[in-house]
DRENDO-1510 file (C-alpha; in Angstrom, 1 decimal, always signed):
<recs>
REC; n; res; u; v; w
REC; 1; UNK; -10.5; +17.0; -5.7 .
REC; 2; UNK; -11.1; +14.0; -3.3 .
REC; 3; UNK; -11.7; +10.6; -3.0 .
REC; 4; UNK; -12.3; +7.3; -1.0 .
REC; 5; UNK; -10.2; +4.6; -1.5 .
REC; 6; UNK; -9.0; +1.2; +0.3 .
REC; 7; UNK; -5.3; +1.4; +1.2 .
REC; 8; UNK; -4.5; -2.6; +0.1 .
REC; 9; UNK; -6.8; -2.1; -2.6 .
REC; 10; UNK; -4.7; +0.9; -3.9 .
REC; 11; UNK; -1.3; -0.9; -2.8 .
REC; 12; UNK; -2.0; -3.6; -4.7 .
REC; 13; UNK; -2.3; -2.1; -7.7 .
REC; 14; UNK; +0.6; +0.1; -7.5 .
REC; 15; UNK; +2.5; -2.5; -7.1 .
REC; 16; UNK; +1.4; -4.2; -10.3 .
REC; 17; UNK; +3.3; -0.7; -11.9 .
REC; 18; UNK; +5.6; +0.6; -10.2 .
REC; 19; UNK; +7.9; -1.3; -11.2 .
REC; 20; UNK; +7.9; +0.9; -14.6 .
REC; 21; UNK; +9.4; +4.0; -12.4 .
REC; 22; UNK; +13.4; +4.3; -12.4 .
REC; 23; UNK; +15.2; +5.5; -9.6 .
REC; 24; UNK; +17.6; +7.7; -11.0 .
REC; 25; UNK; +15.2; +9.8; -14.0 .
REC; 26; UNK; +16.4; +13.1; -15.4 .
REC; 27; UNK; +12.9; +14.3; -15.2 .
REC; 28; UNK; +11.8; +14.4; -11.5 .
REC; 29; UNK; +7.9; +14.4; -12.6 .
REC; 30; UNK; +8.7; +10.3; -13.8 .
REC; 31; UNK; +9.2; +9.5; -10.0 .
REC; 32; UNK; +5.5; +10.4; -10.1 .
REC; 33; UNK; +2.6; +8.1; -10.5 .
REC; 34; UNK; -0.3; +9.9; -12.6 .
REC; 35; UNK; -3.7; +9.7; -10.4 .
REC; 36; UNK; -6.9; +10.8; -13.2 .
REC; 37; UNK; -10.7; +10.4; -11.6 .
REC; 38; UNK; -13.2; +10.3; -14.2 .
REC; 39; UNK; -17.0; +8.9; -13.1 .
REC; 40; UNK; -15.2; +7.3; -10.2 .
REC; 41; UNK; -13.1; +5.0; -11.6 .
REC; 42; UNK; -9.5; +6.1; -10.9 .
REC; 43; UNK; -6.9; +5.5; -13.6 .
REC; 44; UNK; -3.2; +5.2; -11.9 .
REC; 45; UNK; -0.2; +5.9; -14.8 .
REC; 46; UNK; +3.8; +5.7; -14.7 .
REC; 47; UNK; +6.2; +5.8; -17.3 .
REC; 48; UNK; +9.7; +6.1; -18.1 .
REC; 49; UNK; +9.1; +7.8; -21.4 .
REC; 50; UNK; +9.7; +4.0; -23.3 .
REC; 51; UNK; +6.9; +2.2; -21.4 .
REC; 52; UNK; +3.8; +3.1; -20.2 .
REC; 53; UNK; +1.6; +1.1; -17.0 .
REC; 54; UNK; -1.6; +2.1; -16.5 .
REC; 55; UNK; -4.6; +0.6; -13.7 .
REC; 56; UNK; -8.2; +1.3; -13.0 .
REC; 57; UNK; -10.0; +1.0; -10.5 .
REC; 58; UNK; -13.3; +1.8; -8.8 .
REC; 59; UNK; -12.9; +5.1; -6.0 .
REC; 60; UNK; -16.0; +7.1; -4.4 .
REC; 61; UNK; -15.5; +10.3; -5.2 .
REC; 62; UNK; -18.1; +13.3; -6.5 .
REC; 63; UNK; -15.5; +15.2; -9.1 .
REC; 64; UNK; -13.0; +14.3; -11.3 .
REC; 65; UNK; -9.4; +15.7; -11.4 .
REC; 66; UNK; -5.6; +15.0; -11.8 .
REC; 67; UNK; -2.8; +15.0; -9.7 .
REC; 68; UNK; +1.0; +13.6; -9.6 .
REC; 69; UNK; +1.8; +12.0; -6.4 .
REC; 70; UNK; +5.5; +10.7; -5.5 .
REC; 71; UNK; +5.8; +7.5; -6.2 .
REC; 72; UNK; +8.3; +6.5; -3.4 .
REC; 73; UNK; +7.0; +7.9; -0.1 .
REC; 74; UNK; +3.3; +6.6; -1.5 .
REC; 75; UNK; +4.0; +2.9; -1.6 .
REC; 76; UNK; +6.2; +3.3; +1.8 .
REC; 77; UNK; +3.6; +4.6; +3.3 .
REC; 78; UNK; +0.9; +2.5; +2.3 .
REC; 79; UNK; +3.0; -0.1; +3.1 .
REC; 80; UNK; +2.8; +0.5; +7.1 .
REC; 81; UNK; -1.2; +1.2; +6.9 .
REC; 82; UNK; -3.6; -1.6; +8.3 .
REC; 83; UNK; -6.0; -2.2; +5.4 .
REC; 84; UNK; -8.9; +0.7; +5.7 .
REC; 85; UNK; -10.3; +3.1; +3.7 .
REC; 86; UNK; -8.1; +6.2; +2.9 .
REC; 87; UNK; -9.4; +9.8; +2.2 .
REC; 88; UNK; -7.3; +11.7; -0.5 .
REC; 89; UNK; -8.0; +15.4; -0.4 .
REC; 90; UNK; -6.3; +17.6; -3.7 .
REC; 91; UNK; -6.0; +21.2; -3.1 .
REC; 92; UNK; -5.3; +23.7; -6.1 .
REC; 93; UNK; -1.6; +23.3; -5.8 .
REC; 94; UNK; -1.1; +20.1; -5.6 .
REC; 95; UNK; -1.0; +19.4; -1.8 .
REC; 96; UNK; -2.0; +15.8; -1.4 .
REC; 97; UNK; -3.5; +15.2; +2.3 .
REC; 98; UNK; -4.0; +11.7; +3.0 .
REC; 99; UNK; -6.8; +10.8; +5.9 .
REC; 100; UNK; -6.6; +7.5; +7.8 .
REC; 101; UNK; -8.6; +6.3; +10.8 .
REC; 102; UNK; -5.9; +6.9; +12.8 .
REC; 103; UNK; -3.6; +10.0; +11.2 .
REC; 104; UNK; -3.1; +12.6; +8.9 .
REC; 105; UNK; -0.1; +12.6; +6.1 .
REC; 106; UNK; +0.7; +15.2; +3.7 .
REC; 107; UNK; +2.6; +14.9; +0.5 .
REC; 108; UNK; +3.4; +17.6; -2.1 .
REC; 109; UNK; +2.2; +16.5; -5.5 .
REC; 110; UNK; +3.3; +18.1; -9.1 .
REC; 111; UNK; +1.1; +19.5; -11.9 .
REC; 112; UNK; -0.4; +16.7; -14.1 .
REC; 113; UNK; +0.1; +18.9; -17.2 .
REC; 114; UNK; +3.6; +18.1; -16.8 .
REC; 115; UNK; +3.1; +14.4; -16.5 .
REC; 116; UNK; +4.7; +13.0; -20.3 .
REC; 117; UNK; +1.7; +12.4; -22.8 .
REC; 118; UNK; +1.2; +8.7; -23.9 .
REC; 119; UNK; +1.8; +7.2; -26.9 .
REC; 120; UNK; -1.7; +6.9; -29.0 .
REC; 121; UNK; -2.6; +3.0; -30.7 .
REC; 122; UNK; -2.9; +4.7; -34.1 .
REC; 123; UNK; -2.7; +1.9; -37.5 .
REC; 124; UNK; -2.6; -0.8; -35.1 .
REC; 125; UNK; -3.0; -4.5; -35.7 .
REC; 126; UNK; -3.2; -6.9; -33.2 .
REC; 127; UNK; -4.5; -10.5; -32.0 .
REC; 128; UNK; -5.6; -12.2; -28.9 .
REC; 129; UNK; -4.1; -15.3; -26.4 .
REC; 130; UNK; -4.7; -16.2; -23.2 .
REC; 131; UNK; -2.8; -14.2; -20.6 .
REC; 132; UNK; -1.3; -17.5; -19.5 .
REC; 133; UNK; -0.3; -18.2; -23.0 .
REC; 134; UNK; +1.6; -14.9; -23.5 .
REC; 135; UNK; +2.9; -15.9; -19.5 .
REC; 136; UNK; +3.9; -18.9; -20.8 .
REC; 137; UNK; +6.4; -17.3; -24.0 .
REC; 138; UNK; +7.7; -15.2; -22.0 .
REC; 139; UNK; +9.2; -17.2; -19.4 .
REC; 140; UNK; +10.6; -19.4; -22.0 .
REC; 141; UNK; +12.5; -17.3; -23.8 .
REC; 142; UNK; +13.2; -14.2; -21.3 .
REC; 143; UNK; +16.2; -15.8; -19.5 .
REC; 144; UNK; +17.6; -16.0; -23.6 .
REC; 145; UNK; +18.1; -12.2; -24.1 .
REC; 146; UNK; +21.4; -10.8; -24.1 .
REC; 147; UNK; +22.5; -8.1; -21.5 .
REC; 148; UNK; +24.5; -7.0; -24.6 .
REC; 149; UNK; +23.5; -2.9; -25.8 .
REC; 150; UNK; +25.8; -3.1; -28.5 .
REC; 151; UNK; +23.9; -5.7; -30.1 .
REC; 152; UNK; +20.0; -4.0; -29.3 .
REC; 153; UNK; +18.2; -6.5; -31.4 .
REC; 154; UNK; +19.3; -8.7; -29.3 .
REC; 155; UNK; +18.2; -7.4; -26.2 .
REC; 156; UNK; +14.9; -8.1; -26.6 .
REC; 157; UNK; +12.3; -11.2; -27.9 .
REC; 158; UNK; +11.8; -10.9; -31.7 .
REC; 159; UNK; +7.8; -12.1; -32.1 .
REC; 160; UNK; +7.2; -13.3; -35.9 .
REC; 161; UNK; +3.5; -13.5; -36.6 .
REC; 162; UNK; +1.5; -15.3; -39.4 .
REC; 163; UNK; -1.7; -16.7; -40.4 .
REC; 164; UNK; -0.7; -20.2; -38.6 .
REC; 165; UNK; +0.9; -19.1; -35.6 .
REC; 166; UNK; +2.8; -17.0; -33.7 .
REC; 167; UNK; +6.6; -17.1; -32.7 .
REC; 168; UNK; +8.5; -16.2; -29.9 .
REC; 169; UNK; +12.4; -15.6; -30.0 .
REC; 170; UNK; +15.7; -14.8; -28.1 .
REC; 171; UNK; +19.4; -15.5; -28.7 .
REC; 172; UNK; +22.2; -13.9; -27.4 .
REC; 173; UNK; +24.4; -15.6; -29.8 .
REC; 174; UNK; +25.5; -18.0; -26.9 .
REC; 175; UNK; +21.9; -19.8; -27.0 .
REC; 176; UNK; +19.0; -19.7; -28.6 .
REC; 177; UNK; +15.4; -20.1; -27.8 .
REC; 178; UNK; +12.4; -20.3; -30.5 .
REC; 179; UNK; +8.8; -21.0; -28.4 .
REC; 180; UNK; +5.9; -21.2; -31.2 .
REC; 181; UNK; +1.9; -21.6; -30.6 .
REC; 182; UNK; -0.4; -22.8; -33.9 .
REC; 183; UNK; -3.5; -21.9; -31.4 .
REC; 184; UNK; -2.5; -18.0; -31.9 .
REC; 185; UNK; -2.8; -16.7; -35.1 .
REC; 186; UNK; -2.6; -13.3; -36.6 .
REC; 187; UNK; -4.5; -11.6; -39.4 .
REC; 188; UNK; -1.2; -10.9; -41.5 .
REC; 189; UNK; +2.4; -11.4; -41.5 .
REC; 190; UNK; +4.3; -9.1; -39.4 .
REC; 191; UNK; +7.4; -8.9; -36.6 .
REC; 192; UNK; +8.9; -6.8; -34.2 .
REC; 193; UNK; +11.0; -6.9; -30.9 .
REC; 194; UNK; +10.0; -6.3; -28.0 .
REC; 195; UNK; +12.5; -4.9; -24.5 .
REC; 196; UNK; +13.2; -7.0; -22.1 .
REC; 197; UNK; +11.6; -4.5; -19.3 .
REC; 198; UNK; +8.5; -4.3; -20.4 .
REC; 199; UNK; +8.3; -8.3; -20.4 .
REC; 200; UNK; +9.4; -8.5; -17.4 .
REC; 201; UNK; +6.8; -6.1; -16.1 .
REC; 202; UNK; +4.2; -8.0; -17.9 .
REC; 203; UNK; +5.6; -11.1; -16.3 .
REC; 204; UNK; +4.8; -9.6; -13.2 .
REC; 205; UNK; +1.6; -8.2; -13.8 .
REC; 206; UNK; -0.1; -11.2; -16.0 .
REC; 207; UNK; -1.8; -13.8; -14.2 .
REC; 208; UNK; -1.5; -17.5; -15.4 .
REC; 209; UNK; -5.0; -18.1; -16.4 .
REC; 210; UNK; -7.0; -18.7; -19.8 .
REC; 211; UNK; -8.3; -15.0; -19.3 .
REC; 212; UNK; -8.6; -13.0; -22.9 .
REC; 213; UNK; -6.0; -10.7; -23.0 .
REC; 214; UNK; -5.4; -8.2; -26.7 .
REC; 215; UNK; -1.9; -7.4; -28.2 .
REC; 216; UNK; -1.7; -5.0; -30.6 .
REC; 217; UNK; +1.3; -2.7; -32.6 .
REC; 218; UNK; +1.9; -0.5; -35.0 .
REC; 219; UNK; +5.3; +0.8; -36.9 .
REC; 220; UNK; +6.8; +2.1; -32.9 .
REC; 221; UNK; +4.6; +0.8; -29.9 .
REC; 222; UNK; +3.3; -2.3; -28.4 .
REC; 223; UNK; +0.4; -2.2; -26.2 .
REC; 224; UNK; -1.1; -4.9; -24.3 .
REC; 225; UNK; -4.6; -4.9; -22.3 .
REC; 226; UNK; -5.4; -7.4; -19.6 .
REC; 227; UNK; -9.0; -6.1; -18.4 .
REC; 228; UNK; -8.2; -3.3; -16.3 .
REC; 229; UNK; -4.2; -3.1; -16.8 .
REC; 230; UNK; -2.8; -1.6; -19.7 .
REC; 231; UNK; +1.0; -1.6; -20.9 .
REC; 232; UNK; +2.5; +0.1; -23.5 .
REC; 233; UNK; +6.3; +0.1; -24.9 .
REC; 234; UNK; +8.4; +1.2; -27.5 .
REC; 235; UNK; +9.4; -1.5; -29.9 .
REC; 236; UNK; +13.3; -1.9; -30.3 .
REC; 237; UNK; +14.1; -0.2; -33.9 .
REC; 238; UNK; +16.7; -3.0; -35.2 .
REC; 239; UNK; +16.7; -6.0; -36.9 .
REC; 240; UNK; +16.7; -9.1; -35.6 .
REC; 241; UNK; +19.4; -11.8; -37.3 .
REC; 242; UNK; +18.1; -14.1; -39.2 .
REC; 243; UNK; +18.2; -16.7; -36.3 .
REC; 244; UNK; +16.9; -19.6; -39.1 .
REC; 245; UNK; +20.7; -20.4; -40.6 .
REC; 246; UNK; +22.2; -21.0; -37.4 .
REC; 247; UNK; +19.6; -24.2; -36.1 .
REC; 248; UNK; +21.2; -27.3; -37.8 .
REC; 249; UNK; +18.9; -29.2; -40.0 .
REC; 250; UNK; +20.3; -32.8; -39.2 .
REC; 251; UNK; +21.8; -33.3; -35.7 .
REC; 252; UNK; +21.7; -37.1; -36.1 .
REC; 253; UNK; +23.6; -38.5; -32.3 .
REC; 254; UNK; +20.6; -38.2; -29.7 .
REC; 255; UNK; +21.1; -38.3; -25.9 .
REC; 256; UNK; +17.9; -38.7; -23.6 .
REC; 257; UNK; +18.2; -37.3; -19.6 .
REC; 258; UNK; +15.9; -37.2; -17.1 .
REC; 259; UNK; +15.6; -33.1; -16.4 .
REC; 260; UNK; +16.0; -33.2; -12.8 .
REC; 261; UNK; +18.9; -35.7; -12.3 .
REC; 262; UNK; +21.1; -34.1; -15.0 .
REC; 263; UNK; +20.0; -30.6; -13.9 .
REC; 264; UNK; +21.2; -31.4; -10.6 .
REC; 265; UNK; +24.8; -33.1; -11.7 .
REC; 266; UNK; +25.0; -29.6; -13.5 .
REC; 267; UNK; +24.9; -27.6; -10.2 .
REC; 268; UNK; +27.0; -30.0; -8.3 .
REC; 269; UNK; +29.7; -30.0; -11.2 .
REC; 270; UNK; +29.6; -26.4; -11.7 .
REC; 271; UNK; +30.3; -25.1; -8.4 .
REC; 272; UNK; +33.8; -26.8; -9.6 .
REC; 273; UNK; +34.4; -24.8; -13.0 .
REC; 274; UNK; +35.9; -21.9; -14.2 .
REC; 275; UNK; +33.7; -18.9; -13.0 .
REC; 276; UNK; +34.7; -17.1; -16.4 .
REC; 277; UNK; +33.1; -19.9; -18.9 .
REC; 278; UNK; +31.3; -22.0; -16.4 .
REC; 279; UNK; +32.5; -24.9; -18.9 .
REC; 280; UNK; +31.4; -28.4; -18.5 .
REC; 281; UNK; +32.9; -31.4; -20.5 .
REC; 282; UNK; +30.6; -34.0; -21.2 .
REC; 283; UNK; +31.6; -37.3; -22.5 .
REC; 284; UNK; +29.1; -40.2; -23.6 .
REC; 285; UNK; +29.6; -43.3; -24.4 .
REC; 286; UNK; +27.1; -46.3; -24.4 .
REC; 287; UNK; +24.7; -45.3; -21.7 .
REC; 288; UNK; +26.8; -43.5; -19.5 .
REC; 289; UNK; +27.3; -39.9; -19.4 .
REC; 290; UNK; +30.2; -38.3; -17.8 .
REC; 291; UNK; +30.6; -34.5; -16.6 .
REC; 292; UNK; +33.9; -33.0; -16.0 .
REC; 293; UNK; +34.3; -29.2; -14.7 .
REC; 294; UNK; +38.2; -28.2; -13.3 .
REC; 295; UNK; +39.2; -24.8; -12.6 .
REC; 296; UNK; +43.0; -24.8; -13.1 .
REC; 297; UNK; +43.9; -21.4; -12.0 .
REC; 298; UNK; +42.3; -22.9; -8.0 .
REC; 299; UNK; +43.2; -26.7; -8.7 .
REC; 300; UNK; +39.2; -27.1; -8.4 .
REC; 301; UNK; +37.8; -30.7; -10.7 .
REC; 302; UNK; +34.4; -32.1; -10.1 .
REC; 303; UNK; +33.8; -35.2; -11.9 .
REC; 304; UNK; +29.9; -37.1; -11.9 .
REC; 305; UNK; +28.5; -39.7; -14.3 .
REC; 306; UNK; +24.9; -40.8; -14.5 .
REC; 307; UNK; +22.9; -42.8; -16.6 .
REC; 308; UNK; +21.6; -41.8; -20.0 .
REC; 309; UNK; +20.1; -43.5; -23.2 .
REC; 310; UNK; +21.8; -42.4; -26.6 .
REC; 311; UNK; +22.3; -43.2; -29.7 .
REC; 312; UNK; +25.1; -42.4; -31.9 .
REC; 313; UNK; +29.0; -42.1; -31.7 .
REC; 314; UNK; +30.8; -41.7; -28.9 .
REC; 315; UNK; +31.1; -38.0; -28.2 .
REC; 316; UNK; +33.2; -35.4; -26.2 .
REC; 317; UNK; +32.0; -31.8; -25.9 .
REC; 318; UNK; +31.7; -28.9; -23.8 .
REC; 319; UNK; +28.9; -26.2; -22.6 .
REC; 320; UNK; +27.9; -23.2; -20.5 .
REC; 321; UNK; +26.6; -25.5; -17.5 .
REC; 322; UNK; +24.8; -22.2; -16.4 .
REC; 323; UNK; +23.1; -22.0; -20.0 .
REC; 324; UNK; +22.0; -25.5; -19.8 .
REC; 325; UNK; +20.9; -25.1; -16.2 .
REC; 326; UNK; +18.8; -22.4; -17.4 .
REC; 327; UNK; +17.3; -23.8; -20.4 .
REC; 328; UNK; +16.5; -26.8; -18.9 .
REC; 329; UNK; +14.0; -24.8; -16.7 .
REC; 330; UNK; +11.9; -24.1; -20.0 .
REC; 331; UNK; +11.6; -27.6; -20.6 .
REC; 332; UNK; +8.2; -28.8; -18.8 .
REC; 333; UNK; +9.0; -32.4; -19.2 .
REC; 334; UNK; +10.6; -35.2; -17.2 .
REC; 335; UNK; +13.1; -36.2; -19.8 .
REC; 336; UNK; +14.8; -33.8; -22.3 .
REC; 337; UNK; +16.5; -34.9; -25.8 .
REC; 338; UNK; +19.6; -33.4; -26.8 .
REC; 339; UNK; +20.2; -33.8; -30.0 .
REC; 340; UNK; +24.4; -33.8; -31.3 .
REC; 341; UNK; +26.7; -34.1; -34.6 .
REC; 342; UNK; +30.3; -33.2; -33.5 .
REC; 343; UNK; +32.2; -31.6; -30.6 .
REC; 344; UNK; +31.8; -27.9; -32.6 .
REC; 345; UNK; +28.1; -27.6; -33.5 .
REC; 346; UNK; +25.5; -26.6; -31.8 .
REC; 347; UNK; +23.5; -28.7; -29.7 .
REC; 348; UNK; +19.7; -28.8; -29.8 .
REC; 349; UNK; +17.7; -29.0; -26.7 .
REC; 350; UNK; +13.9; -30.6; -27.3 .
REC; 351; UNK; +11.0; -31.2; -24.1 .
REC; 352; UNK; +10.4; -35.4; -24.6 .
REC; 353; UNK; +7.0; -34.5; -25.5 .
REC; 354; UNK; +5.4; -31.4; -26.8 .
REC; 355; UNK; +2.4; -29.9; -25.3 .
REC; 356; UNK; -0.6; -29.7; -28.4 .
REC; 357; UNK; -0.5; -26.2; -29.8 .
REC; 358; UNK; +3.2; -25.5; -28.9 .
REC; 359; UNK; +6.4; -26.1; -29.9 .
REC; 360; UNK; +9.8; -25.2; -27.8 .
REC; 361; UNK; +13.4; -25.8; -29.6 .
REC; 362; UNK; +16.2; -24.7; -27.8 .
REC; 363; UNK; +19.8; -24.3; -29.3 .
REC; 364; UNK; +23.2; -23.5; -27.4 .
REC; 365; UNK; +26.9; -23.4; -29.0 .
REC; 366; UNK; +29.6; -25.7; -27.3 .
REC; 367; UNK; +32.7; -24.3; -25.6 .
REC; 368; UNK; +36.5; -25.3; -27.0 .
REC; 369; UNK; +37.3; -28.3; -24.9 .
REC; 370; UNK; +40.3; -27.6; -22.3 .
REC; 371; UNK; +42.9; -29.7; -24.2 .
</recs>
């Protein structure tokens, strides 16, 4: 077996998966990226056994054949090659010899036969968006999962499809995020969750465009296929709480921000805090807002006020300025509304305006106030 291929060409798209590959696998064949020619196109594969990368791409070459290569010493390699075209040449065991203009490089390569089998999309159902649309969801309600295994339906982004729209959402019971679009819609009623790896890859990997891009699932797997890229995963088998009951119907004290300037007094006070619960008091009255972080154990206070607009009682109450910092970030809008009731509910985070076809609610529990 060989082929002709450009070395940045075939970077690139190793790149786009190799983030899939773990360091430390039990089976030595998942350090591997699959290499298949068929009618010159060249389909590169890696796994991890729960998701699945795979990229095409056009090779000159006059057979088809398989072939496992090391993942590792490929990329590091390609790394320090000046863009040219590369020869591969596959002998019958697997002995991968690499031709530049300038050098030779040999690598040993495995048997393909013992690369892990994919997951087939068998009973699948599935709808379409725009890759930056799914882009989009993702980063607004990623940062939202929790780190927490003990809780795995919480470790990923629950999506709840119907015939109106399509929902995106993470909580990790400190904060919650819930990102819908009415311009997706999906044939029936359905939801699953989906790990926060694979999202991240297809963070990566997605470009932030209005190209067509199909998501489909059945009962196990996800899979997701951007033109020439192709992801698959295994859907987290747990349900997801019933995140409805815990968004308060009638938070009636509203404070409006601008984004920037509040997100800023945040950093500034934080640095200030208690590095365990990052707590930061906030006290508004009229139209001033106060911020109060002190770490007692250090003898550490920061205090900052800034000017707000609100409307309601005067109100104490403490958050995660790290969580607010965050969530912030998913607002796209100057000013932000955060909508109150009393010192030990939950506060509601809203964008001043939402953009047609979406709507972003964002929900994080207060802290105890230091007395």
């Amino acid at each position: 077996m060989k082929f002709i291929v450009s070395s940045s060409s075939l970077l690139k798209h190793l790149q786009q998966i190799s983030g899939v590959i773990n360091t430390n696998t039990v089976l030595p064949i998942l350090e591997d990226f699959l290499f298949e020619i068929e009618d010159k196109k060249l389909t590169i594969v890696a796994t991890d056994l729960e998701t699945v990368m795979r990229v095409q791409m056009e090779v000159e070459s006059k057979a088809n054949g398989r072939v496992c290569i090391p993942a590792k010493i490929l990329i590091d390699s390609l790394k320090n090659i000046a863009d040219q075209p590369l020869t591969f040449n596959i002998d019958k065991n697997y002995a991968v010899e690499i031709t530049s203009d300038n050098g030779k490089y040999k690598v040993m390569g495995e048997n393909p036969d013992n690369f892990p089998k994919e997951p087939t999309a068998d009973d699948t159902t599935g709808f379409n968006m725009t890759s930056g649309g799914l882009l989009t969801a993702i980063n607004k309600t990623l940062f939202a999962v929790s780190g927490d295994d003990l809780r795995p339906a919480m470790t990923g982004v629950f999506f709840e499809l119907t015939k109106e729209s399509v929902q995106f959402v993470a909580t990790d019971a400190h904060r919650l995020v819930r990102y819908k679009r009415t311009d997706v819609k999906a044939t029936q009623n359905a939801s699953f969750i989906v790990p926060k790896k694979p999202l991240n890859l297809l963070k990566n990997a997605l470009p932030d465009n209005d190209d067509a891009i199909t998501v489909s699932f059945n009962n196990n797997h996800l899979f997701v296929e951007h033109g020439s890229t192709q992801l698959i995963c295994r859907l987290i088998d747990a349900r997801f709480p019933d995140y409805k009951v815990v968004i308060p119907a009638d938070n009636p004290y509203r404070l409006t921000v601008n984004k920037h300037d509040f997100q800023n007094a945040l950093r500034r006070v934080n640095v200030f805090s208690n590095k365990s619960t990052n707590q930061v008091a906030l006290n508004i009255t009229g139209n001033e807002l106060q911020m109060a972080a002190q770490d007692i154990d250090f003898s550490f206070e920061g205090n900052e006020r800034m000017s707000c607009e609100y409307q309601g009682e005067d109100i104490q109450i403490a958050f995660n300025a790290k969580f607010l910092i965050e969530m912030l970030n998913a607002a796209d809008t100057d000013e932000v509304f955060i909508e109150l009731s009393t010192p030990s509910k939950a506060g509601l985070i809203k964008p001043s305006e939402q953009v047609p076809g979406e709507d972003l609610l964002m929900l994080v529990m207060p802290l105890m106030l230091n007395s």
